[in-house]
C-alpha positions in Angstrom: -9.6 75.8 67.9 -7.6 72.9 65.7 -9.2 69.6 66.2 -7.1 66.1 67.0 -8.9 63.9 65.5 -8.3 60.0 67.2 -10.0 56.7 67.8 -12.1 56.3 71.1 -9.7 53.4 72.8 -7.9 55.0 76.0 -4.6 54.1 74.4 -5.4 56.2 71.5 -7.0 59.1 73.4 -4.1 59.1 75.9 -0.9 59.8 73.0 -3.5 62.1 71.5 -3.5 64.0 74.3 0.1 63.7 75.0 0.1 65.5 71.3 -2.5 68.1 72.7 -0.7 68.9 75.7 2.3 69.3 73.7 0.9 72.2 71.5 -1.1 73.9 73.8 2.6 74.5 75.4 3.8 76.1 71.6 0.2 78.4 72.5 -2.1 76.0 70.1 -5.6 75.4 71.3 -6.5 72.1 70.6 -9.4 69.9 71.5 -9.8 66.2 71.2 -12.4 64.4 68.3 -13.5 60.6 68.3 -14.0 59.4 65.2 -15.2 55.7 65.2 -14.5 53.1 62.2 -15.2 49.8 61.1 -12.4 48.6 63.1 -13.6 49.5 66.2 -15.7 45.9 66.2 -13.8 43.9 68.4 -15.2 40.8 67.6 -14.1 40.8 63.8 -10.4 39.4 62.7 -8.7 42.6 61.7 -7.7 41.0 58.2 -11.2 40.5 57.6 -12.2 44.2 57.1 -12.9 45.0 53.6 -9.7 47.7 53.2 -6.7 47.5 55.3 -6.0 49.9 58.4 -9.4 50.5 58.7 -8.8 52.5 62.2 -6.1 54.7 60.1 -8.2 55.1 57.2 -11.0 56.4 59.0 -8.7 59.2 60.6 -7.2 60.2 57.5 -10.8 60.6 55.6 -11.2 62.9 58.5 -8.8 65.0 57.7 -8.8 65.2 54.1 -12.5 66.1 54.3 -12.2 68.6 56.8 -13.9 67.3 59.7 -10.8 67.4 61.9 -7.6 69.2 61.3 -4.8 66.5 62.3 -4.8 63.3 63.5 -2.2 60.9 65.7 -1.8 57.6 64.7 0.4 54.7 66.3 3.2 55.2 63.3 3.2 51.3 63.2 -0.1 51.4 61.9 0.2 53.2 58.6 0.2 52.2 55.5 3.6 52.7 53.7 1.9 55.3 51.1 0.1 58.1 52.7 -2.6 59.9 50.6 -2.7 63.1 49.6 -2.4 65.9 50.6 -1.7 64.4 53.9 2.2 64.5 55.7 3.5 63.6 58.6 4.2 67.0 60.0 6.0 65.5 63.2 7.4 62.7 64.4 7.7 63.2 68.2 10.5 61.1 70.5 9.7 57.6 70.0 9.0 55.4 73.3 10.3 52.2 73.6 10.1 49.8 70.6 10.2 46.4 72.1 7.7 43.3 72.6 7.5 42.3 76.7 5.7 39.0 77.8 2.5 39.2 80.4 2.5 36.5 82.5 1.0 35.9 86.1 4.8 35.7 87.4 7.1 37.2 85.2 8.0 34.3 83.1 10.7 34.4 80.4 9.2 33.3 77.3 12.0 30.5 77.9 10.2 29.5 81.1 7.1 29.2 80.0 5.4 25.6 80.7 5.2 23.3 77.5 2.5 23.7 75.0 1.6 27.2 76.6 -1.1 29.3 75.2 0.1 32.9 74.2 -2.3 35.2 73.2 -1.4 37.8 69.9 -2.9 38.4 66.5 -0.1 39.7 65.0 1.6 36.9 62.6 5.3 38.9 63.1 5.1 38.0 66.7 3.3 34.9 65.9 6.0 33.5 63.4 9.2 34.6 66.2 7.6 33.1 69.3 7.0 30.1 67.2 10.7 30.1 66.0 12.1 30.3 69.6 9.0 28.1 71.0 7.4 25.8 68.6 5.2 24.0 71.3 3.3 27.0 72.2 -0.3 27.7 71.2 -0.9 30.8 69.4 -4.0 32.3 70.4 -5.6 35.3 68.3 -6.2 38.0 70.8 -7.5 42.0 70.0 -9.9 43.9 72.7 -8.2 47.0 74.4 -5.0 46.4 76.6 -7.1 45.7 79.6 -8.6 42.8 78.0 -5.6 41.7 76.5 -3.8 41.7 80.4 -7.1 40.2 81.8 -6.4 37.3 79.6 -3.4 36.1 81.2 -3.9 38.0 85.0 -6.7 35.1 85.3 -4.9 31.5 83.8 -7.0 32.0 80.3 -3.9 32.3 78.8 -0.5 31.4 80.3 0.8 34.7 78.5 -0.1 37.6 76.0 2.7 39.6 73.8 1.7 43.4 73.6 4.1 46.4 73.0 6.1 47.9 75.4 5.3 51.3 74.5 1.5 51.4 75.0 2.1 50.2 78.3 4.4 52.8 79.0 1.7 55.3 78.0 -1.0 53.6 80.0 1.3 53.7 83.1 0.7 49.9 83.0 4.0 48.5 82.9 4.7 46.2 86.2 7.1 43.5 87.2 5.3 40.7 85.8 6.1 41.9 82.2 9.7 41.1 80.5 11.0 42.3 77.6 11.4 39.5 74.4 15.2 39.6 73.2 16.1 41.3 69.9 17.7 38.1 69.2 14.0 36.2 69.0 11.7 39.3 68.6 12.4 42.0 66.4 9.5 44.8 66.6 7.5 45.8 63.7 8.6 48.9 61.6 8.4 52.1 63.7 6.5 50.4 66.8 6.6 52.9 69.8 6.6 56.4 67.7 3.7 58.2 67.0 2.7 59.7 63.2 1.6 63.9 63.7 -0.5 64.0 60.5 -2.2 66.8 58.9 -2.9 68.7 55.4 0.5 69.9 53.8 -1.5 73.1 52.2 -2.1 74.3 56.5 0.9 76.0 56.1 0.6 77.6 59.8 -0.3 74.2 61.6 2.8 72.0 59.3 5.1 74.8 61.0 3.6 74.7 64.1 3.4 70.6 64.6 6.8 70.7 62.8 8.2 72.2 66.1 7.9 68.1 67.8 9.6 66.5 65.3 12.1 64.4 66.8 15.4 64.2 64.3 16.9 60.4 65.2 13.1 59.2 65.7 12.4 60.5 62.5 15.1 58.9 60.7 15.2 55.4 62.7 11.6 55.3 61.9 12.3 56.1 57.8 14.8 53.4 57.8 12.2 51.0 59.2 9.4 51.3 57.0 11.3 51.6 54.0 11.4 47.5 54.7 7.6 47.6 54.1 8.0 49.2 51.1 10.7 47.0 49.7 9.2 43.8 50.6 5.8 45.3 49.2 4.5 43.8 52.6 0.3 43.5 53.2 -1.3 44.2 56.9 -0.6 39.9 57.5 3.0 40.3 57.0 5.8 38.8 59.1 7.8 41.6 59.1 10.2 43.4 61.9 12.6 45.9 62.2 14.7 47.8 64.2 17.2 50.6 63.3 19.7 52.6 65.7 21.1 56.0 65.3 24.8 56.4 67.1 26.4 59.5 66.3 26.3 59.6 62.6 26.3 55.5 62.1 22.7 53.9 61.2 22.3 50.6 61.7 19.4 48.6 60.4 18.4 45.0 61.3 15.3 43.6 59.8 13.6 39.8 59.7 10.7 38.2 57.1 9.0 35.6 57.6 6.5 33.2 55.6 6.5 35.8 52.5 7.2 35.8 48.6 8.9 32.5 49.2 11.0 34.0 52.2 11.1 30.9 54.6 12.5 33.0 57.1 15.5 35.8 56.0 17.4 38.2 58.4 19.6 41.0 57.6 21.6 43.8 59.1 23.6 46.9 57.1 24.7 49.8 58.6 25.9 53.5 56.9 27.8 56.6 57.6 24.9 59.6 57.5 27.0 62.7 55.9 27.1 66.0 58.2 27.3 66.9 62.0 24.5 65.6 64.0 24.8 68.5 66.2 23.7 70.9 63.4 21.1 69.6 61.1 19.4 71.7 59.6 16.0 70.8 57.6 17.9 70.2 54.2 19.9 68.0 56.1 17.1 66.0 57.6 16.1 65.0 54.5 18.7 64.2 52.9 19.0 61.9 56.3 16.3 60.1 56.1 16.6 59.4 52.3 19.3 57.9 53.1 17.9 55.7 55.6 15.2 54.9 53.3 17.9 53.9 51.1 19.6 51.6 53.8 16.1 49.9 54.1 15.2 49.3 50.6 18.8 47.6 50.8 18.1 45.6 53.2 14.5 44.7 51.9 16.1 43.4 49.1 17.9 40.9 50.9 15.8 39.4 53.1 14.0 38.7 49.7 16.7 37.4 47.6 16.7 34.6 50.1 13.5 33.7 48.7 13.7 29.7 47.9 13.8 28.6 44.2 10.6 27.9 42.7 8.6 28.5 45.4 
């Protein structure tokens, strides 16, 4: 019996299970473990926990000490070093990476009444809707999605900002939700795919999670976080990204905000990824996604080099 490891919320339990499904079709047995942390208390700020990605952090002791064999983690959420001996044994198809708007009546952010109240606690989202809309009142919201729809189904809010994606999974997504433009909203570095993470020396489970790995989500999602790397960003960083795979062409956009002396900084590059994309092999996947990490420590770079002087 291999254990998933994953937090108690029912967004978390649900890709977790999605996972689980997923190998018990490859003739796994696996049974789901909550493992509870610090960041579970819903009434803290999550920068105020004493280490950053306390949910993740939890998980990963987990499974370094043994007490659950792999672990699913929103790939958004991890830290841009991973401890060892810990990989990321799969990256599965990635669901949708965009931001949508909760409203009562499917309001474009746009249409929203002056000096609305918008409800998110992430500062990426915080620093765009304040770019496009800088009359609206931020509002730090966390709780489970529930809560967070609650706040805005019943006039506390005039609108909350949540991800697409865990919507999708929750089978919540209706027609009072619209999607935030690339243009104003970029999403944050690998936001709709999932992290399959387990001990590199399980040979037998590596192989056998290695079998959802998902080659363009992979390599979109390698391109993105190499930004986090390259503008050494914290858990409070205003950072997005979004990177697109057509044919062999990878395109990479990526925005910074209120960082290192970074006002605000856009960028896009694209490259040419060597090889047929109809027969990659594992050599070839690598050498893939070093190249898109290459493409996004590129890109990092710019967005800081429009740092202003002396700041």
């Amino acid at each position: 019996m291999i254990k998933l490891g994953t937090r108690g919320s029912q967004l978390a339990t649900s890709q977790s299970q999605t996972i689980a499904d997923a190998l018990g079709e490859l003739g796994f047995d696996v049974e789901l473990t909550i493992i509870r942390s610090e960041g579970d208390n819903q009434k803290v700020a999550l920068n105020a926990f004493k280490r950053p990605g306390a949910f993740v952090a939890r998980l990963q002791e987990a499974v370094i000490d043994g007490s659950v064999d792999m672990a699913v983690h929103s790939f958004k959420d991890l830290p841009s070093a991973i401890p060892q001996p810990l990989i990321t044994a799969a990256v599965p198809k990635r669901a949708s990476e965009r931001d949508v708007l909760v409203t009562r009546d499917g309001l474009e952010l746009a249409d929203l009444p002056k000096n609305a109240k918008v409800g998110t606690s992430s500062p990426r989202r915080q620093a765009a809707l304040l770019r496009a809309r800088p009359d609206l009142q931020i509002f730090p919201t966390r709780g489970n999605v529930d809560t967070r729809l609650k706040k805005a189904r019943n006039g506390e809010l005039d609108a909350v900002v949540l991800a697409e994606a865990g919507l999708q999974r929750l089978g919540l997504l209706d027609e009072n939700m619209t999607r935030i433009s690339l243009d104003v909203l970029l999403p944050a570095p690998a936001q709709g795919a999932l992290a399959v993470e387990c001990r590199g020396d399980n040979e037998d489970l590596v192989h056998g999670i290695g079998k959802l790995d998902h080659l363009e989500s992979r390599v979109v999602v390698s391109a993105e976080r190499a930004i986090l790397t390259g503008v050494d960003a914290a858990c409070t960083t205003a950072v997005g990204a979004h990177a697109q795979l057509d044919g062999n062409t990878l395109t990479l956009r990526a925005d910074l905000a209120n960082w290192r002396g970074v006002d605000f900084a856009r960028a896009e590059h694209s490259i040419e990824l060597p090889g047929d994309p109809k027969e990659i092999d594992e050599t070839q996947k690598a050498l893939w996604c070093e190249k898109a990490r290459e493409l996004g420590l590129k890109t990092a770079a710019e967005l800081l080099a429009q740092a202003q002087p002396n700041s």
